[in-house]
C-alpha positions as CSV (number, residue, x, y, z in Angstrom):
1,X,-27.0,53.7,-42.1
2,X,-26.7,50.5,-43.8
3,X,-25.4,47.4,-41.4
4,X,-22.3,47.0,-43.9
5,X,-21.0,50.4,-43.0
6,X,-22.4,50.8,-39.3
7,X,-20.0,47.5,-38.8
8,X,-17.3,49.4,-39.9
9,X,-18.3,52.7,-38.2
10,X,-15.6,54.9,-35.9
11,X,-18.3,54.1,-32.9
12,X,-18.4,50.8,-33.5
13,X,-15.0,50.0,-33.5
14,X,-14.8,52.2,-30.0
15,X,-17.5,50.2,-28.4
16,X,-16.5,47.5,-29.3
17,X,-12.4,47.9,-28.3
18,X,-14.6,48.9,-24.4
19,X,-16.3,45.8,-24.5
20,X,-13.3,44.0,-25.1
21,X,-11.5,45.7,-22.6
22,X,-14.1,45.3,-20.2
23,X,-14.3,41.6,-20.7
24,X,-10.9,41.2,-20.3
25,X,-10.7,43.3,-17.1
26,X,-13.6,41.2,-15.6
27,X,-11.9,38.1,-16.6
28,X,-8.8,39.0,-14.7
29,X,-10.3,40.2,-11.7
30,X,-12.3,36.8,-11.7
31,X,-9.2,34.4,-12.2
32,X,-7.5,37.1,-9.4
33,X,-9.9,36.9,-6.6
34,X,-10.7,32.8,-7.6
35,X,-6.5,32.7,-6.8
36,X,-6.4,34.7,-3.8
37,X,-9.5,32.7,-2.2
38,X,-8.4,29.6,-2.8
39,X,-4.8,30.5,-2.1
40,X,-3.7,29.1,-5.2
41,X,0.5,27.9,-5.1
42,X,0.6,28.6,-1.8
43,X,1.5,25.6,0.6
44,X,3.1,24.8,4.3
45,X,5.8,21.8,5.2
46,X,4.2,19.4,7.3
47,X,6.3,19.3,10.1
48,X,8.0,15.9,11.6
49,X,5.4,15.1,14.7
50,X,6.4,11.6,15.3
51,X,8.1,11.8,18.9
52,X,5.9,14.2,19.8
53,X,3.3,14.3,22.8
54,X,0.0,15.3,21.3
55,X,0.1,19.3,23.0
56,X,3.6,19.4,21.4
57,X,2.5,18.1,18.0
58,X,-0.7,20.4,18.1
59,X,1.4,23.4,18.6
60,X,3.6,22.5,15.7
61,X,0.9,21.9,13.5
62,X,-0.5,25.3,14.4
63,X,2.9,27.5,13.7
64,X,2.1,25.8,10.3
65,X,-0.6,26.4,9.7
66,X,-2.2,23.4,10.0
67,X,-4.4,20.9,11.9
68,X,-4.2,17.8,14.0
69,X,-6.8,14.4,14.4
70,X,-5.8,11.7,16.4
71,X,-7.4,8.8,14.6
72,X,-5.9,5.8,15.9
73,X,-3.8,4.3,18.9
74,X,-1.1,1.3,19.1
75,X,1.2,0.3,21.4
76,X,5.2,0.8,20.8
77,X,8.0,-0.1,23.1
78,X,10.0,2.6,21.0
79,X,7.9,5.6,22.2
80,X,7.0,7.3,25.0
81,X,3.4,6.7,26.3
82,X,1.1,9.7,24.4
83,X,3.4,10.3,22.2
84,X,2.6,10.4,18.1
85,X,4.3,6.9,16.7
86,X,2.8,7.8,12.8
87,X,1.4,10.6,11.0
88,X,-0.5,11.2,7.5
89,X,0.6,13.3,5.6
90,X,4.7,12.8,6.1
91,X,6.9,14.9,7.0
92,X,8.2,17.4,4.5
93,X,5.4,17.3,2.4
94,X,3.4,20.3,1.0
95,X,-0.2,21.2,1.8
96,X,-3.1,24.2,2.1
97,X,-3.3,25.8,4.9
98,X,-5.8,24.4,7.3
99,X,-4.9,20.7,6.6
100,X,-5.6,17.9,8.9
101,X,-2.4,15.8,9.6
102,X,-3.9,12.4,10.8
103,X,-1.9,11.0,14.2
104,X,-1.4,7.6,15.6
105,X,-0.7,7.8,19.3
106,X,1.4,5.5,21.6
107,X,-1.4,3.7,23.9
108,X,-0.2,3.7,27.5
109,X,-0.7,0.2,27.8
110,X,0.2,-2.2,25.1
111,X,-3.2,-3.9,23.9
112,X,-2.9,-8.2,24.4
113,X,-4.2,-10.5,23.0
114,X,-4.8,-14.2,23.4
115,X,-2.0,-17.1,22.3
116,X,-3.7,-19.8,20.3
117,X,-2.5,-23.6,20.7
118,X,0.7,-23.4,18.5
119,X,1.7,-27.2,19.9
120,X,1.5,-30.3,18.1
121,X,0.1,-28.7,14.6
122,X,2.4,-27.8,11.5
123,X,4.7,-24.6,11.5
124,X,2.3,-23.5,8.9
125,X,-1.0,-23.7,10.5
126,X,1.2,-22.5,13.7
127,X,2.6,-19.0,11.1
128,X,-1.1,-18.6,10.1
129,X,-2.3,-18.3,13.5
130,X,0.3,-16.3,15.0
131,X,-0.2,-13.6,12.2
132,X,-3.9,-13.6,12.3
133,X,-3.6,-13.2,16.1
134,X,-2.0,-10.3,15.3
135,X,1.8,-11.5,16.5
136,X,4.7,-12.1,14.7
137,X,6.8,-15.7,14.2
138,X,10.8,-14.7,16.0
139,X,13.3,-17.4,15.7
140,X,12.9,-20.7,15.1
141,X,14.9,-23.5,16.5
142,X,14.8,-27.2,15.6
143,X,15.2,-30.2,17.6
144,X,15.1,-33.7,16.4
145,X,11.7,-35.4,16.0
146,X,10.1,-38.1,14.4
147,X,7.5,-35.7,13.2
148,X,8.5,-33.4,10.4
149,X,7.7,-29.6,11.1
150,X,5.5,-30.2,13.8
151,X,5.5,-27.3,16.8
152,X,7.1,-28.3,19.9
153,X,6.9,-25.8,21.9
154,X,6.6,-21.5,21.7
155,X,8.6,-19.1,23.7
156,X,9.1,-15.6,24.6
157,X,12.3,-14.4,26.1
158,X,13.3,-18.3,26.3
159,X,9.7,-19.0,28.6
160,X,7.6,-21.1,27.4
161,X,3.9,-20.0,26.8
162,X,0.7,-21.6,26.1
163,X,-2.4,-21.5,24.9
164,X,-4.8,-19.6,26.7
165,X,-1.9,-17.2,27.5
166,X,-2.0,-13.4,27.4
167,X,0.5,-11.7,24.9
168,X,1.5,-8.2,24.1
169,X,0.0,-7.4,20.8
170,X,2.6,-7.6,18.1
171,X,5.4,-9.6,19.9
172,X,7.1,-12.1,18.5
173,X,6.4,-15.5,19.1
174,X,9.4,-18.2,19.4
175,X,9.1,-21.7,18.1
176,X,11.0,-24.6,18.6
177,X,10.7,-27.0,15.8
178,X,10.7,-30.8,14.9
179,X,12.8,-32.1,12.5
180,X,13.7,-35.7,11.6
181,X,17.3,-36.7,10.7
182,X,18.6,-36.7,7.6
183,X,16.1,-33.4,6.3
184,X,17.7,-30.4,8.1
185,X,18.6,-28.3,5.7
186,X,16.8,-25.8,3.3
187,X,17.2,-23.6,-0.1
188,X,18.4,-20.2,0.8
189,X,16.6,-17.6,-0.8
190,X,17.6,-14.8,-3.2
191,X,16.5,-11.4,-1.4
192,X,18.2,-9.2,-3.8
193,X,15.7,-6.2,-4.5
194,X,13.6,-6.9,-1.6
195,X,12.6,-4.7,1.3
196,X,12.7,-5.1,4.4
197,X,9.5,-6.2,5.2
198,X,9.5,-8.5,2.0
199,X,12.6,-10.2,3.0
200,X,10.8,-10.7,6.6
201,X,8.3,-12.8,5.1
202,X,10.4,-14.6,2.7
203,X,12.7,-15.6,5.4
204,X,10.0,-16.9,7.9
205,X,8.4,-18.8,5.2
206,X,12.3,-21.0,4.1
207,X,12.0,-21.6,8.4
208,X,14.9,-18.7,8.4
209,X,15.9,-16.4,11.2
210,X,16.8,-12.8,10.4
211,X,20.6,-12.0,11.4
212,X,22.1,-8.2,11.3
213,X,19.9,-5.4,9.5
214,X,22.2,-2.8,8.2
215,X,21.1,0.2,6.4
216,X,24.0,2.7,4.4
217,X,24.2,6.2,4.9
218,X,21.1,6.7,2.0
219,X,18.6,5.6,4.4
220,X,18.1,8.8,6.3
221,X,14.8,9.1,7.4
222,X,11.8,5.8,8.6
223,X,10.5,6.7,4.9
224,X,14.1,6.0,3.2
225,X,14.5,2.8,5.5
226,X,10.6,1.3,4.0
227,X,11.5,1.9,0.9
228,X,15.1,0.6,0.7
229,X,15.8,-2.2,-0.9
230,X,18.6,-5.1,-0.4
231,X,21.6,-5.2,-2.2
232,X,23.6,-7.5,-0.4
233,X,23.4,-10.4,1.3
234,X,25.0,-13.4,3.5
235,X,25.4,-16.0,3.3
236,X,25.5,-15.6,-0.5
237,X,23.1,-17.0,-2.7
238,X,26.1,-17.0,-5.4
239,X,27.9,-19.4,-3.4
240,X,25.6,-21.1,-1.0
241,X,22.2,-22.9,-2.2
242,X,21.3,-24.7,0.9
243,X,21.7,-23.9,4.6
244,X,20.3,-25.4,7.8
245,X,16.9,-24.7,9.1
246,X,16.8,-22.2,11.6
247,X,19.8,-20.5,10.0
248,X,20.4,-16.7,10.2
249,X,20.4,-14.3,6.9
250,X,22.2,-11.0,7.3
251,X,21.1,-8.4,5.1
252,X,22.3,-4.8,3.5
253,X,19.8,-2.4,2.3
254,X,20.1,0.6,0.3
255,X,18.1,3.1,-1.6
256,X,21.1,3.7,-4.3
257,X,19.1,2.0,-7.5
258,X,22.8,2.1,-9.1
259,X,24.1,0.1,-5.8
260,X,20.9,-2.1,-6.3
261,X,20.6,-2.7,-10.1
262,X,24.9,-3.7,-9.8
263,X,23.9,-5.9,-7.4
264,X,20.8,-7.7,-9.7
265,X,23.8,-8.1,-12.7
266,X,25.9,-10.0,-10.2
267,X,23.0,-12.1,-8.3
268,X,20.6,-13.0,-11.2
């Protein structure tokens, strides 16, 4: 039989409609059994730990599902010694079973370190070394001096520290600043869009204090309040350019991007 006609041969045809049938079969049970080992689509919540001590969180974790690893430790007034103050991934989202949700712990005592001199240098230098030391600048105060921005003195809970002094890692740190006559005010800056922590930094650096913090209703959860943004401000930067050093900026954050963007046609 020539090739032309076995080609189009009744038992050609058949083998080849098996082969294609087996192929196909074999490709599905392939693409089946890769989906059920790897568990494909299916996914657990990661449940809100932070609170939590770490038998509490484990147990959790487990109902889900899912694993725990402590991988760090820090010190927060707001928790409860052994408690979980962060985790990775966040709550609500979606993983594989078997995941490791990362945990930061609250230390049961709060890690200190040591106070640089902060006296007789420039608020600058004094901010740099605060922040490096792993503290934060608090208020600042000014009294009148002959030296322009020159550090005073540095407080905590109105008593005076110095150098050499032991300090609860990230506490703030007080200043009292010097300012000569005549140069006591300052250009109040625009935070419109900012977050939080933004708006921190912007406000230590114009030798501003943070007033009220106020969150709306949209800010929910500690993601919603990190990624909210300011929308309002006072005193106003539409009405007020300059204000005195030391002075106190309340702020209004939101996560509304309506709320916000209104807010950026009216500021800007």
């Amino acid at each position: 039989m020539s090739l032309g006609k076995f080609i189009t041969s009744r038992a050609f045809v058949k083998h080849l409609a098996i082969a294609i049938v087996l192929v196909t079969v074999l490709l599905f049970v392939t693409f089946k059994g890769l989906k059920l080992y790897t568990k494909h689509g299916v996914s657990y919540p990661v449940p809100a730990l932070t609170g939590l001590n770490l038998e509490e969180a484990t147990a959790s974790a487990e109902a889900n599902k899912l694993r725990v690893e402590v991988i760090d430790s820090v010190y927060n007034k707001n928790y409860e010694p052994g408690s979980v103050v962060d985790q990775l991934p966040l709550a609500n989202a979606r993983v594989k079973e078997n995941r490791v949700i990362r945990l930061t712990i609250n230390s049961n005592e709060p890690e200190k370190v040591i106070l640089p001199r902060l006296t007789d240098i420039s608020f600058r230098q004094a901010q740099v070394l605060i922040e490096s030391t792993g503290l934060q600048v608090g208020n600042i105060s000014y009294q009148p001096s002959e030296y322009n921005d020159l550090v005073l003195k540095a407080l905590q809970d109105s008593v005076t520290i110095y150098e050499g002094d032991k300090i609860i890692k990230g506490s703030d740190v007080d200043l009292i600043i010097g300012r000569s006559q005549g140069n006591m005010d300052t250009n109040l800056p625009n935070l419109t869009g900012f977050t939080l922590e933004e708006a921190q930094s912007t406000i230590t650096d114009a030798m501003l204090n943070m007033g009220a913090v106020i969150f709306d209703k949209t800010a929910e959860t500690a993601e919603d309040s990190a990624s909210a943004r300011i929308w309002k401000q006072q005193p106003n930067p539409q009405f007020t350019k300059h204000v005195n050093l030391g002075s106190s900026v309340d702020i209004w954050l939101t996560t509304d991007t309506t709320i916000i963007n209104r807010a950026y046609e009216r500021n800007f």
